[in-house]
N, C-alpha and C positions, 0 to 999 in steps of 0.2 A: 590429318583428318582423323586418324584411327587414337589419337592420344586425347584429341578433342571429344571422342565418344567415349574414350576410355573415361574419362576425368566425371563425361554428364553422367555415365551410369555410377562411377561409385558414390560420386555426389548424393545422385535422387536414392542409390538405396542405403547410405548415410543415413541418410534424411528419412525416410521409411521405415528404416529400422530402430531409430531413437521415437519414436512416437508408440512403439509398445514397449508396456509395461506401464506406462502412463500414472500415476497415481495421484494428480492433480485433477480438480474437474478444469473441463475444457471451456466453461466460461460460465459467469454467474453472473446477475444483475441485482443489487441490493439496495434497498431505502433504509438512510441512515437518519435515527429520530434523534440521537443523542445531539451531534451536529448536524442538522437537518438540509438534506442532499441526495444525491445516487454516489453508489460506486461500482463501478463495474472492476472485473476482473477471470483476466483470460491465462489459461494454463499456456505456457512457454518452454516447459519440456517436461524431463522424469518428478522433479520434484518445485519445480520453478514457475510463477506467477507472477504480470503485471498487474499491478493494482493500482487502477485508475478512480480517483473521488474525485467531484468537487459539488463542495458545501461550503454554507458559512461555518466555521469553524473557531471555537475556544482556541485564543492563544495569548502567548505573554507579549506585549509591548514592548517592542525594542527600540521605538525610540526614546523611551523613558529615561531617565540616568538612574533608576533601580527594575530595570526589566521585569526579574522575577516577584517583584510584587503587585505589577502593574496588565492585568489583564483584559481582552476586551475578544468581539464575533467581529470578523476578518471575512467576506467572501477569500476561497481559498481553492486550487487546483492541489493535489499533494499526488504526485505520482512513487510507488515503491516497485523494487524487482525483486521480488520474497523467494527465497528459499526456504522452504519448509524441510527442516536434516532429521525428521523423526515420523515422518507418516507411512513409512515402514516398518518401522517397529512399533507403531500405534497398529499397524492392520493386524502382525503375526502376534498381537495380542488379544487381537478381539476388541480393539475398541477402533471407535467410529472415525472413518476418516473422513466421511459426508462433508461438503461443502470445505474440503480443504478445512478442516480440523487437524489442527497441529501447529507447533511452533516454527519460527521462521525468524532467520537472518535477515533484514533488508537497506540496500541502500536508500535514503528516501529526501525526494525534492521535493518543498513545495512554494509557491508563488501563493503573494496575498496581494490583491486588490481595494486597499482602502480607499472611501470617499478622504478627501482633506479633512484634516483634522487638527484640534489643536494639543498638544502635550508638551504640559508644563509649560505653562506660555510661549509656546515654541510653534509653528504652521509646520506640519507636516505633509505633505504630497508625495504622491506615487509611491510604486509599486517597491513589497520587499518580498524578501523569500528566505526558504534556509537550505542547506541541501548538509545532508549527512546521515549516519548509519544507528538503525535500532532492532532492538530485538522483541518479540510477540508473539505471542499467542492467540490462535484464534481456534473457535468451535462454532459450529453450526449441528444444531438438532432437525429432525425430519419435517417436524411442525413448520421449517420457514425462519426459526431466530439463530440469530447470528451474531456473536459480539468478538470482539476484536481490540487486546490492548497491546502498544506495543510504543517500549521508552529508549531511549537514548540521547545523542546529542547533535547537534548540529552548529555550522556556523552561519552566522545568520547576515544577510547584506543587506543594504537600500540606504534609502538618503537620513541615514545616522552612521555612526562609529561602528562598523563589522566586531560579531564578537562570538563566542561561540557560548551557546547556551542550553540547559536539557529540550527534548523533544518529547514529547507525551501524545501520544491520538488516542482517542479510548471512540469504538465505532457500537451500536447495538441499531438491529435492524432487521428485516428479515430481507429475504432470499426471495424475489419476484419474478425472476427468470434463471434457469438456467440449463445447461445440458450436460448433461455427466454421464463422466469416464469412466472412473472411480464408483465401483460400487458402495464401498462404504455398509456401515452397519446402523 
């Protein structure tokens, strides 16, 4: 019994004491005009953020036989787990770390929901997605705007030939909710 309370105290003050220092905000809600949608995004630890969108969404066509020349607006889910490895030395600089402003590692999934369609005389149905790793930058000012780009690659599934292709999200929008941690400048 006594290793069983040992184990929940150091757990919960684990767990207590990774939560200061914080330098993420603790959650934000955003209207995205570029691709028009929400995204919500909740701080996950010292420098670590889920960033939850779904919008219709600019992407390339993969079932295409030339993907990257072939684009089209995808309803779309995209979830990322962003580390941000420099909004510490964005703060001891003096500049703003407001709204999770700073660059960020992320791995990132997303699922696209298209109606049937046809490409290259071809009927396409159901659902594809991509899942893989990019890199971005984002800044938020005190006004509310907020923009967010961040590129890499992905491999991409659904009912075509899997292939691994770049990954681009580019977000601008303001800040409609949120609660912060991070003082920020």
């Amino acid at each position: 019994m006594h290793r069983i309370l040992l184990f929940v105290f150091v757990f919960w003050s684990t767990l207590a004491s990774s939560q200061f220092g914080r330098n993420c905000e603790v959650r934000q809600l955003k209207i995205n005009l570029i691709n028009p949608g929400l995204e919500y995004e909740m701080g996950l630890g010292v420098n670590s953020t889920l960033d939850f969108r779904v919008a219709w969404q600019f992407a390339l066509q993969p079932a295409s036989a030339q993907p990257l020349e072939n684009y089209d607006f995808f309803p779309a889910i995209t979830v990322q787990n962003r580390y941000y490895h420099n909004l510490t030395s964005r703060d001891r600089r003096g500049r703003s770390i407001y709204g999770n402003s700073g660059n960020y590692i992320a791995p990132t999934v997303a699922v696209f929901s298209p109606d049937e369609r046809i490409v290259e005389n071809t009927r396409v149905d159901g659902i594809h997605g991509y899942g893989g790793l990019v890199y971005g930058v984002q800044r938020s000012y005190n006004s509310g705007l907020s923009f967010s780009i961040d590129a890499g690659a992905g491999y991409y599934v659904g009912p075509f030939k899997g292939g691994i292709y770049p990954v681009v999200n580019l977000s601008i929008g303001w800040i409609i909710s949120e609660k912060r941690w991070c003082v920020g400048r």
